[in-house]
C-alpha positions in Angstrom: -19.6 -12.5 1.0 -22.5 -14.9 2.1 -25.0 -12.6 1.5 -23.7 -11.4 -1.8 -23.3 -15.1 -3.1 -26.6 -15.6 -2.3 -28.1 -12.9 -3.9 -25.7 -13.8 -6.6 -27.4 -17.5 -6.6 -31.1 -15.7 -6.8 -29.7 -13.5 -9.7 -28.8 -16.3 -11.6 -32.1 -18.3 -11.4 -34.0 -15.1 -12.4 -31.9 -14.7 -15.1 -32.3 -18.4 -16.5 -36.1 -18.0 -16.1 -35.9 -14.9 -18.3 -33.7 -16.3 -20.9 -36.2 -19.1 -20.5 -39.3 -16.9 -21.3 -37.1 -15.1 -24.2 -36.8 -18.5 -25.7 -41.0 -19.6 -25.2 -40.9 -16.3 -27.3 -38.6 -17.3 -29.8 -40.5 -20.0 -30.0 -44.1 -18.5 -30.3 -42.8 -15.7 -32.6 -42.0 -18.7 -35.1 -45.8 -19.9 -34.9 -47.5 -16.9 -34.5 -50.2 -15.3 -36.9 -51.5 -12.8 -35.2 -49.8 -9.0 -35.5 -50.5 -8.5 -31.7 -49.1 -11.5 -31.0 -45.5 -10.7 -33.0 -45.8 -7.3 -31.3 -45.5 -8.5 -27.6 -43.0 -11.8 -28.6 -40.6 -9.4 -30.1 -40.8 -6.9 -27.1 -39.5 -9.5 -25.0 -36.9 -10.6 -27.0 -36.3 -7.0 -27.6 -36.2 -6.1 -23.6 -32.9 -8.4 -23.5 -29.8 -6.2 -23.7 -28.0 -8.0 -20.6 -27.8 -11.5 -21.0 -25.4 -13.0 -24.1 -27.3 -15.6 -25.7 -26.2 -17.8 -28.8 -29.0 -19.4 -30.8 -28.2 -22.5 -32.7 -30.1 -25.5 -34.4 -29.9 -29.1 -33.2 -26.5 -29.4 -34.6 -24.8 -26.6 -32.7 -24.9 -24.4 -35.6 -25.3 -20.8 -35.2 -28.4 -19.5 -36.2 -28.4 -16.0 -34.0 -26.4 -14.3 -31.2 -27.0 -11.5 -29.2 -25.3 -8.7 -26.6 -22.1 -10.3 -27.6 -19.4 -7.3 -28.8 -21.1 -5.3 -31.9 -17.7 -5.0 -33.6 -17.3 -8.9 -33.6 -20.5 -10.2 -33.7 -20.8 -11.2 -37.6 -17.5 -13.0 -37.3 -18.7 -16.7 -37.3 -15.0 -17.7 -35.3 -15.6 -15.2 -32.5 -18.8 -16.4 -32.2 -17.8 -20.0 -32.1 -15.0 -19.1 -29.6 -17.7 -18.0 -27.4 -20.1 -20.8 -27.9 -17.4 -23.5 -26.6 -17.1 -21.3 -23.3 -20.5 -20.5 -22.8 -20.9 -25.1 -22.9 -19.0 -24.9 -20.1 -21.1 -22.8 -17.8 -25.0 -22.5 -18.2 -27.1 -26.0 -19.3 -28.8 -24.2 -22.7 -32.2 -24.3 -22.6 -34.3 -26.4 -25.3 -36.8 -24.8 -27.8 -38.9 -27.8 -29.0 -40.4 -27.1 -32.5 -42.2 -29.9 -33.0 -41.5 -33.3 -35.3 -37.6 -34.2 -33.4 -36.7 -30.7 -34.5 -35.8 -28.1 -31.7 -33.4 -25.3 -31.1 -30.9 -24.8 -28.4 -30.0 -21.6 -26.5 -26.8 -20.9 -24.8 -26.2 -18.1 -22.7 -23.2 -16.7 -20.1 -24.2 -14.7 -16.9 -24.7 -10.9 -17.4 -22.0 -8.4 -17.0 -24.0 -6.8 -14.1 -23.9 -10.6 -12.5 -20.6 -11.3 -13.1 -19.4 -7.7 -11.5 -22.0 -8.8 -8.2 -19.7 -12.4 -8.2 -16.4 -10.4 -8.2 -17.6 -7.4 -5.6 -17.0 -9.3 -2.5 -13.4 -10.0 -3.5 -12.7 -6.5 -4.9 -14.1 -5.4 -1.5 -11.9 -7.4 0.6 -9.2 -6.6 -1.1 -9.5 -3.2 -1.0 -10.2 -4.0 3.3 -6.9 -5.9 3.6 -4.6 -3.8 1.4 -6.3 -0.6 4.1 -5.0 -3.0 6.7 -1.6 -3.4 5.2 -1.0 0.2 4.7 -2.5 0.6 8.2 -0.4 -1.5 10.0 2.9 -0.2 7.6 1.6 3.7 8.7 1.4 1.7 12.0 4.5 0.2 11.9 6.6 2.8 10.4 5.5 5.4 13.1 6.8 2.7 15.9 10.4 2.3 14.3 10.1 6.1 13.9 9.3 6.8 17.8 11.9 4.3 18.7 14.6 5.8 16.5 14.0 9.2 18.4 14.3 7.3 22.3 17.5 5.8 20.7 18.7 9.1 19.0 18.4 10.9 22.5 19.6 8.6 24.7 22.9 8.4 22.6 23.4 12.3 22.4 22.1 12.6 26.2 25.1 9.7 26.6 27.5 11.7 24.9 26.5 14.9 26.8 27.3 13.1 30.3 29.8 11.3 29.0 31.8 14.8 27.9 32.7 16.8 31.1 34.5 13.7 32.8 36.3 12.7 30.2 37.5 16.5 29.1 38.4 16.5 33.1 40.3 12.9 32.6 42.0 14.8 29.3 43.2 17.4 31.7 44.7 15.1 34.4 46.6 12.9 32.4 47.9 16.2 30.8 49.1 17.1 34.1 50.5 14.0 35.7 52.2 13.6 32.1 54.1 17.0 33.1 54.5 16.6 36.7 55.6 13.0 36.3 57.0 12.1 33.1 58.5 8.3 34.3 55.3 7.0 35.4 55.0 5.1 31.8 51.0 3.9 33.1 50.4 8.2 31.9 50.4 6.6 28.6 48.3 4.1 28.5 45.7 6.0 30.6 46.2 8.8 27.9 44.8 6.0 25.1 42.0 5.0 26.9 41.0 9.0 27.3 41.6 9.1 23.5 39.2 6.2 23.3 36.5 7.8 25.5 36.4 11.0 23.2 35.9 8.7 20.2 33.1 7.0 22.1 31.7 10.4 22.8 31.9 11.1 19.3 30.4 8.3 18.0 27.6 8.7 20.3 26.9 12.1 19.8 26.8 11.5 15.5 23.7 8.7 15.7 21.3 10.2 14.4 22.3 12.6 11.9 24.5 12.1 8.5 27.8 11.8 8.8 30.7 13.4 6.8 32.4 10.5 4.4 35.8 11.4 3.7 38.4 8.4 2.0 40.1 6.8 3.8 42.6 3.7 4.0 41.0 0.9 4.9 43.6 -1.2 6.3 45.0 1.4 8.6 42.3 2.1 10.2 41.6 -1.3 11.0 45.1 -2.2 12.4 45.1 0.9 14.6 41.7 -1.2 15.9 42.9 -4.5 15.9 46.1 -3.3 18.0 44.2 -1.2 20.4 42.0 -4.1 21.0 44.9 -6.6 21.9 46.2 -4.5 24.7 43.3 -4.9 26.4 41.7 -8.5 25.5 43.0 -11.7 26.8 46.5 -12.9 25.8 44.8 -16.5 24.7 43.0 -14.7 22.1 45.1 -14.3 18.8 44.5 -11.6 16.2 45.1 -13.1 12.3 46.0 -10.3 9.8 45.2 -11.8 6.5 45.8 -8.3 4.5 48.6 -6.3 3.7 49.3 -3.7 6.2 51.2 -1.4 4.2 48.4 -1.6 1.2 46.6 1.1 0.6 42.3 0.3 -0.2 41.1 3.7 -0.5 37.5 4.0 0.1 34.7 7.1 1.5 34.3 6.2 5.0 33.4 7.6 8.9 36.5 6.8 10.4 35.4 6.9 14.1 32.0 5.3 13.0 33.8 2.5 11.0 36.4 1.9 13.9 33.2 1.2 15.8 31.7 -1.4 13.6 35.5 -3.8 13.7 35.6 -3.2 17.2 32.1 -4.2 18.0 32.2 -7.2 15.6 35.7 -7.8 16.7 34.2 -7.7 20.9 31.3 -10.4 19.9 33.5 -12.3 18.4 36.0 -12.3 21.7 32.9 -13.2 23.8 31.7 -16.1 21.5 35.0 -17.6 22.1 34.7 -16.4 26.3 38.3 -15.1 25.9 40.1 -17.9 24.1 40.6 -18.7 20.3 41.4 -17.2 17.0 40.0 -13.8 14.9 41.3 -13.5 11.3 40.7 -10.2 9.6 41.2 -10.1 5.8 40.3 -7.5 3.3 39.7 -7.7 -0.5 38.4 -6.0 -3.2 36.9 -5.4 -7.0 36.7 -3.0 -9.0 33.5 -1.0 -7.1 33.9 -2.6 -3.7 35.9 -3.1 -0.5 35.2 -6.3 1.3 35.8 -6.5 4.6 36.1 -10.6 6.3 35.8 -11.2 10.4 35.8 -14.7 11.4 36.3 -15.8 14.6 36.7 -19.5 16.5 33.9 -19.3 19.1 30.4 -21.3 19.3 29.0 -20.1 15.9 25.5 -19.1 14.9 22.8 -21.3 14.1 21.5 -20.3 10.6 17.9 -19.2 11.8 19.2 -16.2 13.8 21.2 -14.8 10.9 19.7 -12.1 10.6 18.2 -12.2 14.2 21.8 -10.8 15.3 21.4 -7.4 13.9 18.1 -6.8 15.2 18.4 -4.4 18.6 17.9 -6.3 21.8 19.2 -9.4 20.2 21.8 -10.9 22.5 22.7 -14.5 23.8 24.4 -12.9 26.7 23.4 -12.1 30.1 24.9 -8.8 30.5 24.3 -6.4 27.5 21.5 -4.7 25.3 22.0 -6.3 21.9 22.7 -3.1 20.5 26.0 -3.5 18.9 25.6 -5.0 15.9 22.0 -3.8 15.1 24.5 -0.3 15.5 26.9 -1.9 13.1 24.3 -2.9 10.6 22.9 0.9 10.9 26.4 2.3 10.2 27.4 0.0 7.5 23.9 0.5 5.7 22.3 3.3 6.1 25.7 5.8 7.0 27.8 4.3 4.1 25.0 2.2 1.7 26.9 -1.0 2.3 26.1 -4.2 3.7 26.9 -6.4 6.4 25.8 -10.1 6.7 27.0 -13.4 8.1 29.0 -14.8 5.6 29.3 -18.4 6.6 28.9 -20.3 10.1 28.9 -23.5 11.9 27.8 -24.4 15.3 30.8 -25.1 17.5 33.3 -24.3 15.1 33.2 -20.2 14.5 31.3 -17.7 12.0 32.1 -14.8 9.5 31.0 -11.6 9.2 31.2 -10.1 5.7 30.9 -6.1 5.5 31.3 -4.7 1.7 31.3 -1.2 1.3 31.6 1.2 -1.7 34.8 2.3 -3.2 32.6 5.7 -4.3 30.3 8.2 -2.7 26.9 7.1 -3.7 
Protein backbone atom coordinates (compact mmCIF):
# COMPACT_ATOMS: atom_id res chain seq x y z
CA UNK A 1 0.00 0.00 0.00
CA UNK A 2 3.04 2.47 0.60
CA UNK A 3 4.50 1.78 -2.40
CA UNK A 4 1.39 2.00 -4.47
CA UNK A 5 0.45 5.38 -2.86
CA UNK A 6 3.46 6.57 -3.75
CA UNK A 7 3.55 5.71 -7.16
CA UNK A 8 0.01 6.95 -6.99
CA UNK A 9 1.50 10.50 -5.63
CA UNK A 10 4.11 10.48 -8.74
CA UNK A 11 1.19 9.67 -11.17
CA UNK A 12 -0.63 12.41 -10.11
CA UNK A 13 2.11 15.11 -10.49
CA UNK A 14 2.89 13.78 -14.01
CA UNK A 15 -0.43 13.98 -14.83
CA UNK A 16 -0.92 17.75 -13.64
CA UNK A 17 2.26 18.65 -15.61
CA UNK A 18 0.60 17.16 -18.68
CA UNK A 19 -2.69 18.75 -18.33
CA UNK A 20 -0.35 21.73 -17.64
CA UNK A 21 1.48 21.42 -21.03
CA UNK A 22 -2.13 20.64 -22.77
CA UNK A 23 -3.18 24.03 -21.51
CA UNK A 24 0.40 26.06 -22.71
CA UNK A 25 -1.04 24.47 -25.88
CA UNK A 26 -4.38 25.65 -25.64
CA UNK A 27 -2.94 28.57 -25.10
CA UNK A 28 -0.40 28.82 -28.03
CA UNK A 29 -2.99 27.28 -30.42
CA UNK A 30 -5.00 30.59 -29.74
CA UNK A 31 -1.96 32.84 -30.84
CA UNK A 32 -0.49 30.86 -33.31
CA UNK A 33 0.05 31.64 -37.12
CA UNK A 34 2.07 29.31 -38.32
CA UNK A 35 0.44 25.87 -39.84
CA UNK A 36 3.34 23.86 -38.26
CA UNK A 37 2.74 25.38 -35.30
CA UNK A 38 -1.31 24.42 -35.05
CA UNK A 39 -0.19 20.97 -36.31
CA UNK A 40 2.01 20.10 -33.19
CA UNK A 41 -0.41 22.24 -30.47
CA UNK A 42 -3.35 20.24 -31.56
CA UNK A 43 -1.38 16.85 -31.42
CA UNK A 44 -0.94 17.44 -27.91
CA UNK A 45 -4.20 18.41 -27.08
CA UNK A 46 -5.21 15.51 -29.30
CA UNK A 47 -2.82 12.85 -27.39
CA UNK A 48 -5.24 13.50 -24.20
CA UNK A 49 -7.78 10.65 -24.06
CA UNK A 50 -7.23 9.93 -20.15
CA UNK A 51 -7.49 12.94 -18.22
CA UNK A 52 -11.24 14.74 -17.86
CA UNK A 53 -10.70 18.25 -18.34
CA UNK A 54 -13.42 21.11 -18.26
CA UNK A 55 -12.46 24.40 -19.99
CA UNK A 56 -14.15 27.48 -18.86
CA UNK A 57 -13.65 31.39 -19.03
CA UNK A 58 -12.87 33.61 -16.09
CA UNK A 59 -16.43 33.33 -14.91
CA UNK A 60 -16.66 29.56 -14.60
CA UNK A 61 -18.45 29.25 -17.73
CA UNK A 62 -18.00 26.37 -19.90
CA UNK A 63 -16.22 26.88 -22.89
CA UNK A 64 -15.08 23.07 -23.61
CA UNK A 65 -14.83 19.64 -21.93
CA UNK A 66 -13.30 16.58 -22.78
CA UNK A 67 -13.04 12.49 -21.95
CA UNK A 68 -16.10 13.08 -19.98
CA UNK A 69 -19.13 10.34 -21.12
CA UNK A 70 -19.78 10.90 -25.07
CA UNK A 71 -23.50 10.28 -24.51
CA UNK A 72 -23.62 13.18 -21.97
CA UNK A 73 -21.18 15.45 -22.94
CA UNK A 74 -23.37 18.25 -24.85
CA UNK A 75 -25.68 18.40 -21.80
CA UNK A 76 -24.59 21.69 -20.20
CA UNK A 77 -26.17 20.28 -16.43
CA UNK A 78 -24.04 17.10 -16.61
CA UNK A 79 -21.32 19.07 -17.37
CA UNK A 80 -21.89 21.52 -14.62
CA UNK A 81 -22.53 18.56 -12.17
CA UNK A 82 -19.05 17.55 -12.91
CA UNK A 83 -17.48 20.91 -12.71
CA UNK A 84 -18.60 21.44 -8.93
CA UNK A 85 -16.89 17.97 -8.13
CA UNK A 86 -13.96 18.32 -10.11
CA UNK A 87 -13.54 22.12 -7.54
CA UNK A 88 -13.29 19.98 -4.98
CA UNK A 89 -10.22 17.92 -5.94
CA UNK A 90 -7.48 19.25 -8.36
CA UNK A 91 -6.37 23.36 -8.04
CA UNK A 92 -7.33 24.18 -12.03
CA UNK A 93 -4.58 25.44 -13.77
CA UNK A 94 -4.60 29.17 -15.13
CA UNK A 95 -4.25 30.01 -18.99
CA UNK A 96 -3.29 33.68 -18.94
CA UNK A 97 -4.40 35.44 -22.25
CA UNK A 98 -3.13 38.58 -21.77
CA UNK A 99 -5.06 42.08 -20.79
CA UNK A 100 -6.83 40.52 -17.07
CA UNK A 101 -8.31 37.96 -19.33
CA UNK A 102 -7.40 34.17 -18.77
CA UNK A 103 -8.96 30.79 -18.91
CA UNK A 104 -9.23 28.20 -16.27
CA UNK A 105 -8.81 24.44 -16.55
CA UNK A 106 -10.28 21.81 -14.29
CA UNK A 107 -9.51 18.40 -14.45
CA UNK A 108 -10.27 14.96 -12.16
CA UNK A 109 -7.60 12.12 -11.94
CA UNK A 110 -7.63 9.54 -14.80
CA UNK A 111 -9.57 6.38 -14.69
CA UNK A 112 -6.33 4.41 -14.90
CA UNK A 113 -5.23 6.64 -11.57
CA UNK A 114 -8.12 6.26 -9.77
CA UNK A 115 -8.15 2.27 -10.39
CA UNK A 116 -4.03 2.42 -9.00
CA UNK A 117 -5.68 4.46 -5.72
CA UNK A 118 -8.30 1.70 -5.16
CA UNK A 119 -5.88 -1.52 -6.11
CA UNK A 120 -4.28 -1.76 -2.69
CA UNK A 121 -7.72 -1.95 -1.03
CA UNK A 122 -9.27 -4.34 -3.60
CA UNK A 123 -6.08 -6.35 -3.01
CA UNK A 124 -6.41 -6.61 0.59
CA UNK A 125 -9.59 -7.39 0.59
CA UNK A 126 -9.45 -10.08 -1.61
CA UNK A 127 -6.18 -11.25 1.15
CA UNK A 128 -8.48 -11.06 4.15
CA UNK A 129 -11.69 -12.46 2.73
CA UNK A 130 -8.81 -15.74 1.55
CA UNK A 131 -8.14 -15.55 5.28
CA UNK A 132 -11.67 -15.68 6.39
CA UNK A 133 -12.53 -18.55 4.21
CA UNK A 134 -9.23 -20.06 5.23
CA UNK A 135 -9.69 -20.02 8.72
CA UNK A 136 -13.80 -21.05 8.27
CA UNK A 137 -12.21 -24.19 5.85
CA UNK A 138 -9.91 -24.20 8.94
CA UNK A 139 -12.31 -24.01 11.42
CA UNK A 140 -15.00 -26.19 10.02
CA UNK A 141 -12.57 -29.10 9.49
CA UNK A 142 -11.73 -28.85 13.49
CA UNK A 143 -15.48 -28.94 14.66
CA UNK A 144 -15.68 -31.74 11.95
CA UNK A 145 -12.62 -33.91 13.47
CA UNK A 146 -14.00 -33.24 16.89
CA UNK A 147 -17.49 -34.33 15.99
CA UNK A 148 -15.98 -37.76 14.82
CA UNK A 149 -13.68 -38.31 18.47
CA UNK A 150 -17.11 -37.44 20.09
CA UNK A 151 -19.28 -39.63 17.71
CA UNK A 152 -16.83 -42.67 18.55
CA UNK A 153 -16.35 -42.31 21.90
CA UNK A 154 -20.19 -42.34 22.46
CA UNK A 155 -20.82 -45.55 20.27
CA UNK A 156 -17.49 -47.15 21.73
CA UNK A 157 -19.50 -46.12 25.24
CA UNK A 158 -22.48 -47.79 24.28
CA UNK A 159 -20.66 -50.85 22.95
CA UNK A 160 -19.00 -51.44 26.58
CA UNK A 161 -21.69 -50.31 28.16
CA UNK A 162 -24.02 -53.22 26.44
CA UNK A 163 -22.83 -56.75 27.62
CA UNK A 164 -23.02 -55.70 31.41
CA UNK A 165 -26.01 -54.35 31.42
CA UNK A 166 -27.73 -57.23 29.05
CA UNK A 167 -25.99 -59.50 31.97
CA UNK A 168 -27.56 -57.01 34.84
CA UNK A 169 -31.10 -57.51 32.59
CA UNK A 170 -30.58 -61.21 33.10
CA UNK A 171 -29.93 -61.25 36.85
CA UNK A 172 -32.61 -59.22 38.02
CA UNK A 173 -34.73 -61.50 35.68
CA UNK A 174 -33.67 -64.31 37.73
CA UNK A 175 -33.58 -63.06 41.35
CA UNK A 176 -37.18 -61.57 40.23
CA UNK A 177 -38.22 -65.49 39.79
CA UNK A 178 -36.20 -67.10 42.47
CA UNK A 179 -37.15 -64.40 44.96
CA UNK A 180 -40.23 -62.59 44.25
CA UNK A 181 -40.51 -60.71 48.02
CA UNK A 182 -37.30 -59.11 47.83
CA UNK A 183 -39.24 -55.73 46.73
CA UNK A 184 -35.28 -53.98 46.09
CA UNK A 185 -35.74 -56.60 42.51
CA UNK A 186 -37.75 -53.66 41.45
CA UNK A 187 -36.10 -50.84 41.82
CA UNK A 188 -32.78 -52.53 40.61
CA UNK A 189 -34.99 -53.60 37.45
CA UNK A 190 -35.55 -49.48 36.77
CA UNK A 191 -32.18 -48.55 37.03
CA UNK A 192 -31.32 -51.62 34.33
CA UNK A 193 -34.17 -50.04 32.29
CA UNK A 194 -32.32 -46.78 32.66
CA UNK A 195 -28.96 -48.15 31.64
CA UNK A 196 -30.42 -49.55 28.21
CA UNK A 197 -31.78 -46.02 27.58
CA UNK A 198 -28.41 -44.62 28.26
CA UNK A 199 -26.98 -47.22 25.91
CA UNK A 200 -29.41 -46.08 23.53
CA UNK A 201 -28.88 -42.71 23.63
CA UNK A 202 -25.33 -43.23 23.35
CA UNK A 203 -25.22 -45.44 20.63
CA UNK A 204 -27.79 -42.76 18.26
CA UNK A 205 -25.21 -39.53 18.49
CA UNK A 206 -24.13 -39.23 15.57
CA UNK A 207 -26.64 -40.30 13.13
CA UNK A 208 -30.47 -38.97 12.50
CA UNK A 209 -32.76 -40.05 14.62
CA UNK A 210 -36.36 -41.46 13.91
CA UNK A 211 -39.10 -38.56 15.15
CA UNK A 212 -42.24 -40.09 15.90
CA UNK A 213 -45.22 -37.87 18.06
CA UNK A 214 -45.33 -38.07 21.01
CA UNK A 215 -47.04 -36.58 24.33
CA UNK A 216 -45.11 -34.20 25.69
CA UNK A 217 -46.19 -34.17 29.11
CA UNK A 218 -45.94 -37.82 29.68
CA UNK A 219 -42.84 -38.22 28.85
CA UNK A 220 -41.64 -35.64 30.97
CA UNK A 221 -43.49 -36.86 34.17
CA UNK A 222 -42.20 -40.41 33.70
CA UNK A 223 -38.62 -38.15 33.95
CA UNK A 224 -39.50 -36.00 36.58
CA UNK A 225 -40.65 -39.07 38.77
CA UNK A 226 -37.80 -41.21 37.96
CA UNK A 227 -35.60 -38.50 38.96
CA UNK A 228 -37.17 -37.93 42.56
CA UNK A 229 -36.53 -41.46 43.65
CA UNK A 230 -33.18 -40.98 43.39
CA UNK A 231 -32.38 -37.07 44.23
CA UNK A 232 -32.40 -35.60 47.60
CA UNK A 233 -35.72 -35.36 49.50
CA UNK A 234 -34.97 -31.38 50.16
CA UNK A 235 -35.33 -30.93 46.53
CA UNK A 236 -38.99 -30.35 45.32
CA UNK A 237 -40.28 -31.02 41.92
CA UNK A 238 -43.11 -28.18 40.72
CA UNK A 239 -45.46 -29.48 37.96
CA UNK A 240 -46.91 -26.36 36.51
CA UNK A 241 -48.78 -28.37 33.51
CA UNK A 242 -51.46 -30.64 33.20
CA UNK A 243 -50.57 -34.21 33.54
CA UNK A 244 -53.36 -35.65 31.93
CA UNK A 245 -53.15 -33.08 28.75
CA UNK A 246 -52.18 -34.24 25.84
CA UNK A 247 -49.31 -31.66 23.62
CA UNK A 248 -48.63 -33.83 20.78
CA UNK A 249 -45.55 -33.04 19.07
CA UNK A 250 -42.63 -35.24 16.61
CA UNK A 251 -39.99 -36.09 19.05
CA UNK A 252 -36.96 -38.77 20.07
CA UNK A 253 -38.37 -39.98 23.15
CA UNK A 254 -35.18 -41.47 24.70
CA UNK A 255 -33.19 -38.41 23.20
CA UNK A 256 -35.70 -35.91 24.63
CA UNK A 257 -35.92 -37.70 28.10
CA UNK A 258 -32.18 -37.00 28.06
CA UNK A 259 -32.33 -33.37 27.52
CA UNK A 260 -35.14 -32.79 30.92
CA UNK A 261 -33.03 -35.05 32.74
CA UNK A 262 -29.76 -33.33 32.03
CA UNK A 263 -31.27 -29.83 32.51
CA UNK A 264 -33.29 -31.13 35.34
CA UNK A 265 -29.47 -32.77 37.08
CA UNK A 266 -27.75 -29.12 36.53
CA UNK A 267 -30.32 -27.62 37.95
CA UNK A 268 -30.16 -30.16 41.18
CA UNK A 269 -26.44 -29.34 41.48
CA UNK A 270 -26.87 -25.43 41.17
CA UNK A 271 -28.93 -25.76 44.09
CA UNK A 272 -26.12 -28.65 45.84
CA UNK A 273 -29.21 -30.76 46.63
CA UNK A 274 -31.65 -28.26 48.16
CA UNK A 275 -34.38 -26.03 46.65
CA UNK A 276 -37.16 -25.87 44.09
CA UNK A 277 -37.53 -27.02 40.11
CA UNK A 278 -40.79 -25.91 38.37
CA UNK A 279 -41.55 -27.56 35.04
CA UNK A 280 -44.35 -25.95 32.99
CA UNK A 281 -45.32 -26.47 29.43
CA UNK A 282 -47.21 -24.31 26.94
CA UNK A 283 -47.92 -23.82 23.61
CA UNK A 284 -49.12 -21.95 20.14
CA UNK A 285 -50.38 -22.83 17.41
CA UNK A 286 -46.77 -24.17 15.64
CA UNK A 287 -44.87 -24.67 18.96
CA UNK A 288 -44.38 -26.60 22.17
CA UNK A 289 -42.61 -24.61 24.84
CA UNK A 290 -40.98 -26.31 27.29
CA UNK A 291 -40.03 -24.00 30.96
CA UNK A 292 -37.19 -25.38 33.60
CA UNK A 293 -36.47 -23.07 36.34
CA UNK A 294 -34.72 -23.93 39.18
CA UNK A 295 -33.73 -22.07 42.78
CA UNK A 296 -29.93 -22.53 42.78
CA UNK A 297 -27.02 -19.82 42.31
CA UNK A 298 -28.12 -18.61 38.78
CA UNK A 299 -26.04 -17.61 35.74
CA UNK A 300 -24.33 -14.52 35.18
CA UNK A 301 -25.62 -13.15 31.84
CA UNK A 302 -22.08 -13.30 30.02
CA UNK A 303 -21.90 -17.21 30.06
CA UNK A 304 -25.39 -17.62 28.54
CA UNK A 305 -24.47 -19.04 25.96
CA UNK A 306 -21.08 -20.19 27.43
CA UNK A 307 -23.18 -23.11 29.09
CA UNK A 308 -23.89 -24.99 25.99
CA UNK A 309 -20.55 -24.98 24.66
CA UNK A 310 -18.71 -28.63 25.40
CA UNK A 311 -16.24 -28.50 28.24
CA UNK A 312 -18.13 -25.73 29.84
CA UNK A 313 -18.68 -26.56 33.51
CA UNK A 314 -18.48 -24.70 36.92
CA UNK A 315 -17.97 -27.93 38.59
CA UNK A 316 -15.14 -29.86 39.63
CA UNK A 317 -16.14 -33.27 38.72
CA UNK A 318 -17.67 -33.45 35.08
CA UNK A 319 -16.89 -32.74 31.33
CA UNK A 320 -19.39 -30.03 30.47
CA UNK A 321 -20.90 -32.10 28.03
CA UNK A 322 -24.50 -32.14 29.01
CA UNK A 323 -25.97 -29.41 27.90
CA UNK A 324 -23.78 -28.70 24.81
CA UNK A 325 -25.58 -32.55 24.20
CA UNK A 326 -28.95 -30.98 24.98
CA UNK A 327 -28.39 -28.00 22.70
CA UNK A 328 -27.28 -30.66 19.89
CA UNK A 329 -30.53 -32.72 20.45
CA UNK A 330 -32.82 -29.87 20.76
CA UNK A 331 -31.35 -28.15 17.55
CA UNK A 332 -29.89 -30.08 15.26
CA UNK A 333 -32.09 -33.72 16.05
CA UNK A 334 -35.49 -31.84 16.34
CA UNK A 335 -34.77 -28.01 14.68
CA UNK A 336 -35.76 -26.41 17.89
CA UNK A 337 -34.13 -24.19 20.29
CA UNK A 338 -32.88 -24.12 23.67
CA UNK A 339 -31.75 -20.92 25.50
CA UNK A 340 -31.70 -19.37 29.03
CA UNK A 341 -34.81 -17.75 29.38
CA UNK A 342 -34.22 -15.52 32.31
CA UNK A 343 -31.66 -15.52 35.37
CA UNK A 344 -30.41 -13.91 38.38
CA UNK A 345 -27.40 -14.49 40.39
CA UNK A 346 -28.30 -16.01 43.70
CA UNK A 347 -31.76 -16.34 43.08
CA UNK A 348 -32.26 -19.27 40.17
CA UNK A 349 -32.46 -19.44 36.19
CA UNK A 350 -34.70 -20.78 33.31
CA UNK A 351 -34.17 -22.77 30.69
CA UNK A 352 -36.61 -22.32 27.71
CA UNK A 353 -36.60 -25.34 25.05
CA UNK A 354 -39.33 -24.69 22.11
CA UNK A 355 -39.72 -27.32 19.73
CA UNK A 356 -41.99 -27.89 16.60
CA UNK A 357 -45.49 -29.15 16.72
CA UNK A 358 -44.55 -30.53 12.81
CA UNK A 359 -41.85 -32.52 11.12
CA UNK A 360 -39.77 -29.93 9.41
Amino acid sequence: MVYTNNLVGKLKIEERENVGLWAEATKLLSISDTSQNVEFLSSIIDNNNTVPVILTDESDSIISARNFNSEKINDPEYLKKNLMKIKEGNKPIIINLGNNHFNLIYYKDSILLTLLIFYPYTQLAIILLFILVSYLAFNSSRKAEQNQVWVGMSKETAHQLGTPTSSLAGWIEVLQQNYPDISITKELALDVQRLEKVTERFSRIGSRPSLSNENIPAIISRTIDYLKSRTSSKVNFNIGYDPEKKVIIPVNMALFEWVIENICKNAIDSMEGDGEISVTISETEKNAIVDIADTGKGIPKSSYKKIFHPGFTTKQRGWGLGLSLAKRIIEEYHNGKIFVKHSEIGKGSCIRIIMNKNKS
